[in-house]
MDTraj code that builds the backbone (N, CA, C; nanometers):
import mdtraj as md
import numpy as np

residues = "UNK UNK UNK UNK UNK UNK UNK UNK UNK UNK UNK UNK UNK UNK UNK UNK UNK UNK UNK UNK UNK UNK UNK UNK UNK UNK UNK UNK UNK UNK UNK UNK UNK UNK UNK UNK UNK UNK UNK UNK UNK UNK UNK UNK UNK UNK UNK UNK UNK UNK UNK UNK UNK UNK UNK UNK UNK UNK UNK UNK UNK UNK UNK UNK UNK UNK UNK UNK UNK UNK UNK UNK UNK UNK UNK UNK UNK UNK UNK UNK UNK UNK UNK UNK UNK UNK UNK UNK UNK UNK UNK UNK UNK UNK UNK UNK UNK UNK UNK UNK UNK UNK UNK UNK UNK UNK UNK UNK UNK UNK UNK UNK UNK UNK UNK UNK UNK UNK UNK UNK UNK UNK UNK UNK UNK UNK UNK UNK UNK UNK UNK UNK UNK UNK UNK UNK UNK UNK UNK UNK UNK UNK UNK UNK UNK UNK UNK UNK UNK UNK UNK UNK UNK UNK UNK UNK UNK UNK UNK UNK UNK UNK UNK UNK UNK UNK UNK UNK UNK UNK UNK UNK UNK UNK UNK UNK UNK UNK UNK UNK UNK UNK UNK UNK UNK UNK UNK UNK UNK UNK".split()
xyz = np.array([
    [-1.8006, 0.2364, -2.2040],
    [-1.7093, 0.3212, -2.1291],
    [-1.5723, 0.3186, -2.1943],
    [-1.5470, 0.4418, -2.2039],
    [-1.3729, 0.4590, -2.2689],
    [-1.2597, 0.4136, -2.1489],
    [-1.1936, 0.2967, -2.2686],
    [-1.0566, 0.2900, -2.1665],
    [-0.9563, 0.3909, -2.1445],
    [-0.8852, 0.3926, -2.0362],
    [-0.7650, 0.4964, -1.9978],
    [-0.6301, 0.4361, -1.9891],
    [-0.5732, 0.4353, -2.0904],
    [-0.4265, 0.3855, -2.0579],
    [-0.3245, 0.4462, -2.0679],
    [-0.1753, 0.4694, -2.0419],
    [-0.0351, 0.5261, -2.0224],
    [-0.0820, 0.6445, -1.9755],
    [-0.0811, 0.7217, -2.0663],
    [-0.0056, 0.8642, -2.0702],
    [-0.1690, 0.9524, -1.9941],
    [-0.2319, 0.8919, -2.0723],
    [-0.3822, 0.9247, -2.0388],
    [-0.4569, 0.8891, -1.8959],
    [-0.3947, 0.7798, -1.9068],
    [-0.4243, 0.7034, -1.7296],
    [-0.4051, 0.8001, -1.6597],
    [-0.2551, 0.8756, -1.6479],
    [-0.1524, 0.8774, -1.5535],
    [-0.2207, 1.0660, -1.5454],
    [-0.2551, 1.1037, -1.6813],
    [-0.3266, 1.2288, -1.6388],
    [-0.4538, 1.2471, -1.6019],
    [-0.5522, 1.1595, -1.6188],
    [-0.6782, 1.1331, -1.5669],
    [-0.6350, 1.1563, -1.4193],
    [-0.4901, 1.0360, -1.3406],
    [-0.4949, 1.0447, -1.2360],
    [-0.4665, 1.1615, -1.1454],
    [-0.3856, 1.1872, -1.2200],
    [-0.3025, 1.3564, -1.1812],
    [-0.3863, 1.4341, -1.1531],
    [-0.5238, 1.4726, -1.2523],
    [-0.6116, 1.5571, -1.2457],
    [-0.6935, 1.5004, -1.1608],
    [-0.7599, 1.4362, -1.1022],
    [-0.8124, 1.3912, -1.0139],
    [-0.7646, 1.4236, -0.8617],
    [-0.6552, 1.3530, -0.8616],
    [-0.6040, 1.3852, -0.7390],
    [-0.6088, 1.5471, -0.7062],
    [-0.4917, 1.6183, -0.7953],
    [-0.5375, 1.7507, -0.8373],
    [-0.6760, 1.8577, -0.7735],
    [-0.7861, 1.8116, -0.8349],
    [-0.8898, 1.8950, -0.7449],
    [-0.9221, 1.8311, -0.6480],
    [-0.9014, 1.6955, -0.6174],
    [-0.9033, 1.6798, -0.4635],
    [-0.8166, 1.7779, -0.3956],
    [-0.7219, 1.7662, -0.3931],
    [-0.6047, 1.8522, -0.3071],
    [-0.6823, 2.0035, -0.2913],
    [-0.6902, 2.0159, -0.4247],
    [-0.7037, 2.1521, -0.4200],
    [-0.8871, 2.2410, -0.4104],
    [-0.9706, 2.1367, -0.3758],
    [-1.0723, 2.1430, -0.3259],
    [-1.0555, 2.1272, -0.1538],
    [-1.0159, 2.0397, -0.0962],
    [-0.9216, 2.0070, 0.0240],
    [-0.8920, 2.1448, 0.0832],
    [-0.7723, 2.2195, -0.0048],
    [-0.7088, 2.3346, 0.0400],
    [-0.8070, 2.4670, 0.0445],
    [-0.9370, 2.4137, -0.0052],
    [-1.0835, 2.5247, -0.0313],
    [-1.1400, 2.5203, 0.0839],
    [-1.1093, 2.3741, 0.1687],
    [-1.1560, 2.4026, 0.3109],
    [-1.2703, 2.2726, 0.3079],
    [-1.2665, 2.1855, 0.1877],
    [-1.3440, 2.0422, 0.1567],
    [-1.3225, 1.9665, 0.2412],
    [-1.3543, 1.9220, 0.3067],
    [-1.2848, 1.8523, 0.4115],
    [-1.3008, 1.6645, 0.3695],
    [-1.3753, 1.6361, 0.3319],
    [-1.4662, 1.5268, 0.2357],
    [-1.3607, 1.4902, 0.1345],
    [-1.3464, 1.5755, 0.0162],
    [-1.2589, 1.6183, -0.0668],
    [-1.0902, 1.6429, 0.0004],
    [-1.0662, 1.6455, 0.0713],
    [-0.9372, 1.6058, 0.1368],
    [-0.9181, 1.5133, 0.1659],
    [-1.0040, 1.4170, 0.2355],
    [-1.0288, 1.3173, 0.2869],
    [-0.9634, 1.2208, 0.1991],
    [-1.0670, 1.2168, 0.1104],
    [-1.0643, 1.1444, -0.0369],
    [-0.9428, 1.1606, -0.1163],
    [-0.8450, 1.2807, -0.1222],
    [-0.7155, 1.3155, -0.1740],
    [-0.6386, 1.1867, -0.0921],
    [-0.6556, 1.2025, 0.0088],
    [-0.4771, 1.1409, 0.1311],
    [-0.5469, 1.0118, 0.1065],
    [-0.6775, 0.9355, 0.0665],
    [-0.6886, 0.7776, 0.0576],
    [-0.6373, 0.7651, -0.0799],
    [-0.7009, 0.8285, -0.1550],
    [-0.6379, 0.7960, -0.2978],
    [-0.4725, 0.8032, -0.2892],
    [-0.4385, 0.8883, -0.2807],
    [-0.2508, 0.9278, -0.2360],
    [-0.1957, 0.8244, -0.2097],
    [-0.2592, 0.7349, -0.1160],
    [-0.2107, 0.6777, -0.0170],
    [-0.1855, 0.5194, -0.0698],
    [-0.2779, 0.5121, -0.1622],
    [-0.2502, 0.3871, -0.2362],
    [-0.1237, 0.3944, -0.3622],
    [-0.1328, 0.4874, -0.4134],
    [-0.0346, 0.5620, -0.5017],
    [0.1107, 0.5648, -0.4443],
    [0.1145, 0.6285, -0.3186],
    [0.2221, 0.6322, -0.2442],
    [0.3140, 0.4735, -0.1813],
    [0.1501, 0.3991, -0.1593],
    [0.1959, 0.2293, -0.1178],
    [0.2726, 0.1766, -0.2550],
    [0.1963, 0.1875, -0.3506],
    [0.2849, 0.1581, -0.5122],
    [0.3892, 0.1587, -0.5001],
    [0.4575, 0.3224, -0.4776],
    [0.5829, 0.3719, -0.5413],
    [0.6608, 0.3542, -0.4382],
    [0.6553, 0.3061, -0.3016],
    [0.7463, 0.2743, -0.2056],
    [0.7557, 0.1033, -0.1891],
    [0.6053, 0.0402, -0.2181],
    [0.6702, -0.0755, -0.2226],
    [0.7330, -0.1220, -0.3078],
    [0.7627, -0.0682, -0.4552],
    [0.8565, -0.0814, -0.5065],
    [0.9972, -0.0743, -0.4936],
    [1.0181, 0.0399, -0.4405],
    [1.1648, 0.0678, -0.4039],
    [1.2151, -0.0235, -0.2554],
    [1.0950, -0.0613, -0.1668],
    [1.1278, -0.1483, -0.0775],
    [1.1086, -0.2700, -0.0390],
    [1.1224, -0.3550, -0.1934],
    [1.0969, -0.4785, -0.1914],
    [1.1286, -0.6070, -0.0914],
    [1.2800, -0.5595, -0.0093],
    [1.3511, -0.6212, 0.0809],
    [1.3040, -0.5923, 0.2267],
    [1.2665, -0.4836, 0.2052],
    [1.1580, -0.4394, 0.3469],
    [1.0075, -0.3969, 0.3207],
    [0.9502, -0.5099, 0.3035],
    [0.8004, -0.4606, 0.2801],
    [0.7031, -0.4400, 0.4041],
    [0.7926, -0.4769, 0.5191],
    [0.7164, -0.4193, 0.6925],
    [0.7009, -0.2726, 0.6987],
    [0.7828, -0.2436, 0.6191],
    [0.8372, -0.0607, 0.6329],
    [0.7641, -0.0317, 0.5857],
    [0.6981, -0.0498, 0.4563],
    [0.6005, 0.0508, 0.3518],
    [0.4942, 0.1366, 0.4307],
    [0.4582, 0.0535, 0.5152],
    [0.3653, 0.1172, 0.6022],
    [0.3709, 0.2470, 0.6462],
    [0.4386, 0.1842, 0.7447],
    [0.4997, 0.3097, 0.8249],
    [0.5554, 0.4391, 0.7645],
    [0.6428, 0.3809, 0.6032],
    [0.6508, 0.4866, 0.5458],
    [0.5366, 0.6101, 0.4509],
    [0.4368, 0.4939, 0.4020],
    [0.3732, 0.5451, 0.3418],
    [0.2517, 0.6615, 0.4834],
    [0.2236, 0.6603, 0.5623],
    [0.2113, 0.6862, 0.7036],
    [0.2779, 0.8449, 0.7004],
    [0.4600, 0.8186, 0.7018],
    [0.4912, 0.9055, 0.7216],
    [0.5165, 1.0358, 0.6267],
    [0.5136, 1.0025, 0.4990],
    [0.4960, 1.0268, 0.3911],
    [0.3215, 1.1322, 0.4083],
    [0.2258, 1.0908, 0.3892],
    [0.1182, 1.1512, 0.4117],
    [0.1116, 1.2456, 0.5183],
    [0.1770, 1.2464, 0.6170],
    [0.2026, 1.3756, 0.7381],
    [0.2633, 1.4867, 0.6954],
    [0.4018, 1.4095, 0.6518],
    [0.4902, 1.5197, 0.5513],
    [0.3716, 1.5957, 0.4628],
    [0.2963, 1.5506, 0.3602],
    [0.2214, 1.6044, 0.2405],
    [0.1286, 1.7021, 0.3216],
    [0.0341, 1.6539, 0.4322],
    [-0.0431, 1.7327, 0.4897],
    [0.0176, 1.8412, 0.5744],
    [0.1676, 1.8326, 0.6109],
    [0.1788, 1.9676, 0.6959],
    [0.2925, 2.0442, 0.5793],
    [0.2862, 2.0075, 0.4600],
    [0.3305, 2.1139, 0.3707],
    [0.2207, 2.1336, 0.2376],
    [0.0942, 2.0566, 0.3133],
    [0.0299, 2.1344, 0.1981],
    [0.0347, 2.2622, 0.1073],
    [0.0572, 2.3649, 0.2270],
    [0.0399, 2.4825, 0.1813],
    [0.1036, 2.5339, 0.1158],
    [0.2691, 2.4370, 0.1002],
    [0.3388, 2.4847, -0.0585],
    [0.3489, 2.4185, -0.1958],
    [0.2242, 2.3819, -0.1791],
    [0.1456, 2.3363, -0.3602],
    [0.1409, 2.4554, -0.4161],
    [0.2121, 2.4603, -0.5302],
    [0.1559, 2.5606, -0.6523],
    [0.1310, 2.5151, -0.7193],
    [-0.0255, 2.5300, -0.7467],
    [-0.1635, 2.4918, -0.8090],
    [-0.0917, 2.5098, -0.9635],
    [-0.0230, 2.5546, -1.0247],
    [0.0358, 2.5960, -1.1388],
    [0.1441, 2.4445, -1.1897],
    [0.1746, 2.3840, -1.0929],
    [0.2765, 2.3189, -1.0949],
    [0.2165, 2.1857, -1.0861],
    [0.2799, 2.0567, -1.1392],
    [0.2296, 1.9118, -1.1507],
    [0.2194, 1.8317, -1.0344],
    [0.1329, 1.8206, -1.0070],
    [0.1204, 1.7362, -0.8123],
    [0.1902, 1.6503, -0.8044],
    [0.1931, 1.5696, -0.9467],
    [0.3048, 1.4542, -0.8706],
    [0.4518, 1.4724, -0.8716],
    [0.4563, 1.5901, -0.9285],
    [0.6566, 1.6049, -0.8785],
    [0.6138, 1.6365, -0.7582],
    [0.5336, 1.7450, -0.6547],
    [0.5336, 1.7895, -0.5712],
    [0.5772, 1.6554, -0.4597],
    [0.4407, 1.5524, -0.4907],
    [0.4183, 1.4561, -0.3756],
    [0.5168, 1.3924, -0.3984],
    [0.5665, 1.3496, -0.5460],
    [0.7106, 1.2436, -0.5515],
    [0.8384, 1.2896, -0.4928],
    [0.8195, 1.4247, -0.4837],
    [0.9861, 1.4591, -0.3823],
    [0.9934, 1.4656, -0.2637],
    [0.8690, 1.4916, -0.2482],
    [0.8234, 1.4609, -0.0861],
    [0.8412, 1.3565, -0.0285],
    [0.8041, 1.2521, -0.1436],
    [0.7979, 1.1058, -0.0670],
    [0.9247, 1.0341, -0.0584],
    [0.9764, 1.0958, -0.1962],
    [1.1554, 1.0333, -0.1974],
    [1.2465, 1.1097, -0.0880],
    [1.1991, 1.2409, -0.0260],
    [1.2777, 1.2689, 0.0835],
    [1.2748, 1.2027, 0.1731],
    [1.1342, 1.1223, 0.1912],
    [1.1018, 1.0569, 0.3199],
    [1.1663, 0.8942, 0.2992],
    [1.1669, 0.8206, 0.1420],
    [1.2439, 0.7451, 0.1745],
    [1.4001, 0.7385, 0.1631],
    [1.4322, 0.8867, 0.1114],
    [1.6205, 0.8680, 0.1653],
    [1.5968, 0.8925, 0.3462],
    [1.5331, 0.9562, 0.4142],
    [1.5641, 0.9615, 0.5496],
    [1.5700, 0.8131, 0.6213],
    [1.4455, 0.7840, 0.5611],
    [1.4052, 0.5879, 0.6146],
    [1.5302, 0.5309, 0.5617],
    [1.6262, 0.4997, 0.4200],
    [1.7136, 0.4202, 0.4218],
    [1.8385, 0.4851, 0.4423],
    [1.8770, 0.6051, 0.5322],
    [1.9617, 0.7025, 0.5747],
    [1.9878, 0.6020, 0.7463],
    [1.8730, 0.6215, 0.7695],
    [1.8171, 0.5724, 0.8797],
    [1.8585, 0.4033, 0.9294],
    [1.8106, 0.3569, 0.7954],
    [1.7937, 0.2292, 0.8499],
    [1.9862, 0.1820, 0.7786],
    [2.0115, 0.2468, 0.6730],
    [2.2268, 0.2014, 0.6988],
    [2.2727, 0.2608, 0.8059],
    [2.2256, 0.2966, 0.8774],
    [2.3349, 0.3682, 1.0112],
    [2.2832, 0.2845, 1.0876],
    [2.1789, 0.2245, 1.1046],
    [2.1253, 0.0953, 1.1581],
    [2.1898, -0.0325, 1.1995],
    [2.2065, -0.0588, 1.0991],
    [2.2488, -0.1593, 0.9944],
    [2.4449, -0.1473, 1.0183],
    [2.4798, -0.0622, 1.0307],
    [2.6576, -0.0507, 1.0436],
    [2.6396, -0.0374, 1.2262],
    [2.5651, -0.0601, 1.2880],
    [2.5994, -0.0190, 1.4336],
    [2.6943, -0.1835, 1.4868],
    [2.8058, -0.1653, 1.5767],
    [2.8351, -0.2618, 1.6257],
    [2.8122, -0.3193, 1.7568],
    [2.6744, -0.2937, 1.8160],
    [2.6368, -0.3449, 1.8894],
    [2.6584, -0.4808, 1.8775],
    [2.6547, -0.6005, 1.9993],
    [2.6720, -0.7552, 1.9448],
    [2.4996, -0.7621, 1.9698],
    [2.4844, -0.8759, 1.8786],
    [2.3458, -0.9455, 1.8547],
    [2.3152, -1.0327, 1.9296],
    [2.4090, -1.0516, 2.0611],
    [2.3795, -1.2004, 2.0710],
    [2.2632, -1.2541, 2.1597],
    [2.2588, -1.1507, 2.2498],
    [2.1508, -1.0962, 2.3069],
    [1.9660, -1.0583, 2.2664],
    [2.0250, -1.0532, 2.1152],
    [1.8626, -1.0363, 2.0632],
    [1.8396, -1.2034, 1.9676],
    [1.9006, -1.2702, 1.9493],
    [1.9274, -1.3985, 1.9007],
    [1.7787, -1.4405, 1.8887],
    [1.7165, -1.4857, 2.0306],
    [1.6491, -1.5592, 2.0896],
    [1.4702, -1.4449, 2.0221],
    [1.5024, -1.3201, 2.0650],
    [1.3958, -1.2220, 1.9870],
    [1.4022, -1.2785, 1.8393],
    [1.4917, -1.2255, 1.7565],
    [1.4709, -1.2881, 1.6318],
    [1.4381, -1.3998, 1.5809],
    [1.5000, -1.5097, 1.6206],
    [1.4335, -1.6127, 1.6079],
    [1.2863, -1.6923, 1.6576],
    [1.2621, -1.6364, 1.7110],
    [1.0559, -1.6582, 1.7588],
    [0.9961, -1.5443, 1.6716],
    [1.0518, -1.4632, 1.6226],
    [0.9596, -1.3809, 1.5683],
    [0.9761, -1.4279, 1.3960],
    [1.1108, -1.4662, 1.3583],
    [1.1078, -1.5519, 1.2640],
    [1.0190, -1.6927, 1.2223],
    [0.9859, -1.7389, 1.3605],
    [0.9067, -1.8560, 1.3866],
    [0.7579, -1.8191, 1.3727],
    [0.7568, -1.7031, 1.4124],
    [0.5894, -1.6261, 1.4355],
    [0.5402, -1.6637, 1.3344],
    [0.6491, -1.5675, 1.1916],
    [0.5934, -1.5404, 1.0948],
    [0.5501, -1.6741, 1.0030],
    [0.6565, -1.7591, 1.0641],
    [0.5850, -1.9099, 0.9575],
    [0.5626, -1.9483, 0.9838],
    [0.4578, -1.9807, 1.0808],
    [0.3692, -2.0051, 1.1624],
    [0.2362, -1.8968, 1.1083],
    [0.2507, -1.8246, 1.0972],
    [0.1349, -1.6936, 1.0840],
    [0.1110, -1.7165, 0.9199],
    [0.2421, -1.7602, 0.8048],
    [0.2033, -1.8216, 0.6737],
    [0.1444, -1.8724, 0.6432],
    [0.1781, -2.0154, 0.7488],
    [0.1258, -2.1602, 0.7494],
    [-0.0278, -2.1255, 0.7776],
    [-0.0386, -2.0288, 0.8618],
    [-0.2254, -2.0714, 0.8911],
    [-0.2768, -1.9990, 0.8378],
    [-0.2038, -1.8929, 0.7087],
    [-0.2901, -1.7976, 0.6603],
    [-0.3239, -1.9041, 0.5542],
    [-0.1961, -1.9173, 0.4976],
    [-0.2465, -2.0642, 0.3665],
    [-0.3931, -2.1062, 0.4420],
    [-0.3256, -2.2191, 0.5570],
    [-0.4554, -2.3071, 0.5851],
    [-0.5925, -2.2074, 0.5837],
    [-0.6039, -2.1204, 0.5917],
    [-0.7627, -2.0289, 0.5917],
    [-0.8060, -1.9424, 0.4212],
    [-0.6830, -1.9506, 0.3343],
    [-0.6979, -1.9338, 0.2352],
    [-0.7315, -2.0127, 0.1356],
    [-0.6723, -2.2033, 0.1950],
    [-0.7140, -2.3175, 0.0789],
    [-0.8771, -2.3717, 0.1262],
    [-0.9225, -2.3045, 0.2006],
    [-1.0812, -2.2934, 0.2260],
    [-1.1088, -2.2295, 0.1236],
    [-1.1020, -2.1433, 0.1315],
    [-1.1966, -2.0246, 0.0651],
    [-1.1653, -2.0870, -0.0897],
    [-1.3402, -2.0490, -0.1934],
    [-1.3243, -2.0411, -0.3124],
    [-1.2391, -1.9970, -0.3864],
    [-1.1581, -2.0562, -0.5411],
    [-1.0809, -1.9879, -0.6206],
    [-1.1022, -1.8019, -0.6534],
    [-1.2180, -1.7735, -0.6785],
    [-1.2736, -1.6659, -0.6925],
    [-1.2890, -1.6095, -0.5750],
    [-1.2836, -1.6183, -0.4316],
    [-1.2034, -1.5036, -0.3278],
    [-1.0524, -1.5737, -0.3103],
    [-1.0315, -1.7064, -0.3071],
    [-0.8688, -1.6881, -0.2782],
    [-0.8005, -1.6443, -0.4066],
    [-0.7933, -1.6504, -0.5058],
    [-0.6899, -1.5833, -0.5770],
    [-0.6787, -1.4322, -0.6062],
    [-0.8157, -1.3251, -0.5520],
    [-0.8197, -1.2137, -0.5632],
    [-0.7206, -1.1391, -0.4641],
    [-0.7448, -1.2497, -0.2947],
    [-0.6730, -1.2002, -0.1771],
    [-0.5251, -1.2363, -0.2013],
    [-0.4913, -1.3925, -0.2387],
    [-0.3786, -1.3919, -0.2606],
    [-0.2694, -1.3359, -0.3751],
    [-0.3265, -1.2379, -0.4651],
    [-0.2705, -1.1836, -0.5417],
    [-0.2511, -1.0515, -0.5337],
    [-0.3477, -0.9626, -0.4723],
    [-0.3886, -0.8502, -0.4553],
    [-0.3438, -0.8312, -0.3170],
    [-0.3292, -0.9047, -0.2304],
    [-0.3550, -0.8331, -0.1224],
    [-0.1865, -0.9321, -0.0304],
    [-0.1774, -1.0034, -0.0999],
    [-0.0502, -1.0644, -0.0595],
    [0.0815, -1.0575, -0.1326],
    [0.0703, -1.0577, -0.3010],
    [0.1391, -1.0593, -0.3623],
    [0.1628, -0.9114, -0.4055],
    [0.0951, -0.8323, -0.3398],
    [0.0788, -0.7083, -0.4225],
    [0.0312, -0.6674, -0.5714],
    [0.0015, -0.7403, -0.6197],
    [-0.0430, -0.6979, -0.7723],
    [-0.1677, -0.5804, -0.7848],
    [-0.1636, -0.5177, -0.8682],
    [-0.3082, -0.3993, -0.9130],
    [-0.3991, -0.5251, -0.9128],
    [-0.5323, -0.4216, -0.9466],
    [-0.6943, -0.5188, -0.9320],
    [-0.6411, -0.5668, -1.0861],
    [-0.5950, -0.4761, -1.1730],
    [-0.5783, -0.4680, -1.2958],
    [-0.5009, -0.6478, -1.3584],
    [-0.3840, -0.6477, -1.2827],
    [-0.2707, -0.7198, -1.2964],
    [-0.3331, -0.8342, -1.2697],
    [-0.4170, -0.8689, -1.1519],
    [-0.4886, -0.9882, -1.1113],
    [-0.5976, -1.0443, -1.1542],
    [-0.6901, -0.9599, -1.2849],
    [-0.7782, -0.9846, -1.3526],
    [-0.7067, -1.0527, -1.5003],
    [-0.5850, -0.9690, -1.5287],
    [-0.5576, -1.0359, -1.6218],
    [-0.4914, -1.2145, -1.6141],
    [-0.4407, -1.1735, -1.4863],
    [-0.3772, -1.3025, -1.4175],
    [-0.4302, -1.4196, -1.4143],
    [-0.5742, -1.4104, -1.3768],
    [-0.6685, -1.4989, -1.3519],
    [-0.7941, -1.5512, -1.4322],
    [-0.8327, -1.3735, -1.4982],
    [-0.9027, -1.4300, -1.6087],
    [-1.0726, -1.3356, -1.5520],
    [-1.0646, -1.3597, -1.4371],
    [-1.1213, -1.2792, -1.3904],
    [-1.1924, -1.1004, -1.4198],
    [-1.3072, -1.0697, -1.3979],
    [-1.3222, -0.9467, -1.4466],
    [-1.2689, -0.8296, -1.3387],
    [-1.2161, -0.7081, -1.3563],
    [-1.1773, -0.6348, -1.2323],
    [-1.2600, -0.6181, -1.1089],
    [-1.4030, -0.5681, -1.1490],
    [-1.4873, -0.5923, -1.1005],
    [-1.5000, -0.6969, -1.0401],
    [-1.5233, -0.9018, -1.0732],
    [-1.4823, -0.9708, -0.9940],
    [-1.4058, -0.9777, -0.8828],
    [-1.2906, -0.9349, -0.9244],
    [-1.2009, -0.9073, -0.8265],
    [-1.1909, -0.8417, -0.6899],
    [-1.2317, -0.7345, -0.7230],
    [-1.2783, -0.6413, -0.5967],
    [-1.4342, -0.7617, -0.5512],
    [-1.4777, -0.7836, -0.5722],
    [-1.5746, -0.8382, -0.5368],
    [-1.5384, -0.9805, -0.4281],
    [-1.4143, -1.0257, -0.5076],
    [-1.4024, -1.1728, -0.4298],
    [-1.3037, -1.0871, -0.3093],
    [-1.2472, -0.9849, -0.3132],
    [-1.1524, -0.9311, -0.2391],
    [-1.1821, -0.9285, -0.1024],
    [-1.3371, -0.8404, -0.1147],
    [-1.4239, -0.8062, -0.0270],
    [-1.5167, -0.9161, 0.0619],
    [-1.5313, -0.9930, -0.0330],
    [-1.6101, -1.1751, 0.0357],
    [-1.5167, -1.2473, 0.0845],
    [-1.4078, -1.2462, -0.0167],
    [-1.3161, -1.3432, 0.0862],
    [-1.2585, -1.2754, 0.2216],
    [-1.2193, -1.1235, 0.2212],
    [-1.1844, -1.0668, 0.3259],
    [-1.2666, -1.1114, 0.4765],
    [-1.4030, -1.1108, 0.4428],
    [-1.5172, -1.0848, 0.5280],
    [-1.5322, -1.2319, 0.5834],
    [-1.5412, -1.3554, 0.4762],
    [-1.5300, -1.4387, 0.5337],
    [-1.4349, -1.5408, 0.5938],
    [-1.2935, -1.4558, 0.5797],
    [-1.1790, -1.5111, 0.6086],
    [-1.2021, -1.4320, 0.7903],
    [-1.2392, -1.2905, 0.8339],
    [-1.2559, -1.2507, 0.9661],
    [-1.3707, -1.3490, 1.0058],
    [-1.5025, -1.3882, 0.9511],
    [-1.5650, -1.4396, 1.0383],
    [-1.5142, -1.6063, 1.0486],
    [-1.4088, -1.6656, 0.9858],
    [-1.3649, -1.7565, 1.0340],
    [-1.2682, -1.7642, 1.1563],
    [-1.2133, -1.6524, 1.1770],
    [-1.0875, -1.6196, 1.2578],
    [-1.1935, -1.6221, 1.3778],
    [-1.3059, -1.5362, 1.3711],
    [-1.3737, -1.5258, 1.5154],
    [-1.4649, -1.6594, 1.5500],
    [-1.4659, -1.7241, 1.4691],
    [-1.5243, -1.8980, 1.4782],
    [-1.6731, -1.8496, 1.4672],
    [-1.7104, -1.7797, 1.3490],
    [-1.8517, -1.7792, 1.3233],
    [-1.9296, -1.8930, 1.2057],
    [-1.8127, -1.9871, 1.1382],
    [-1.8071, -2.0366, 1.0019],
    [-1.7192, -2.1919, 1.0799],
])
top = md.Topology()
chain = top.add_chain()
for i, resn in enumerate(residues, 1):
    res = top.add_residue(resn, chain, resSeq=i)
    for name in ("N", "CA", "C"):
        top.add_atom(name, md.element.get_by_symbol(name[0]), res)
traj = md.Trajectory(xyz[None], top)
């Protein structure tokens, strides 16, 4: 199998996405489907980048981002490169989110009142660390380092194969076992 890298990657991907959309807009519904999941990982990329300091948000943005794309589908010109289309789309949506969140952020409400909120939910979260570790130093090297790299650290399947040594394929593989048997520990089946 031929590898795909830079320039080639990035148009393999383009074109792909590409007749999704525009199979989608044929009335594919399957083929749409398949556009906004693929998108959607693409879209998680390029926002969790820019929102490294808020990575709770990506969500929600990437979320809102895909609504935007689907209720302006209809001004794709098929003539024109999808990803400027979707990339201005998405950068409108994150100047509104950090438009949003500095007017936030300058309000002078006093805090003193939410003190007690923040701090338990600060507590939640390391607390919620602490026992993810503890359910992750169970699991084998070959599912914990796929989950904890991929799925915690954010890295590509790509980035974490080279990381580890691992084949990509592996990867997705331990992703999926460790996922599965990290839930049936949570429900006390293990």
């Amino acid at each position: 199998m031929q590898r795909i890298d830079g320039q080639d990657g990035l148009r393999a991907k383009e074109s792909r996405l590409r007749s999704l959309l525009l199979a989608g807009l044929s009335g594919d519904a399957a083929e749409y489907e398949a556009f906004l999941k693929e998108l959607s990982a693409h879209l998680r990329a390029f926002l969790r980048k820019r929102l490294a300091r808020l990575p709770d948000e990506v969500e929600d943005l990437v979320q809102e981002s895909l609504i935007a794309i689907h209720n302006q589908r209809h001004t794709y010109d098929a003539g024109q490169p999808l990803s400027a289309w979707v990339q201005a789309i998405a950068k409108y949506k994150l100047i509104d989110f950090l438009r949003r969140h500095a007017a936030r952020d300058q309000l002078n409400e006093p805090v003193d009142d939410e003190l007690d909120v923040l701090s338990s939910a600060d507590t939640e979260a390391t607390e919620a660390r602490r026992d993810l570790n503890v359910l992750l130093d169970d699991l084998p090297d070959r599912q914990r380092l796929p989950i904890l790299h991929t799925k915690i650290e954010g890295l590509s399947v790509r980035e974490c194969a080279r990381l580890t040594g691992f084949s990509e394929s592996a990867i997705k593989v331990g992703v999926h076992r460790g996922l599965k048997a990290l839930a049936a520990r949570i429900r006390g089946k293990q």
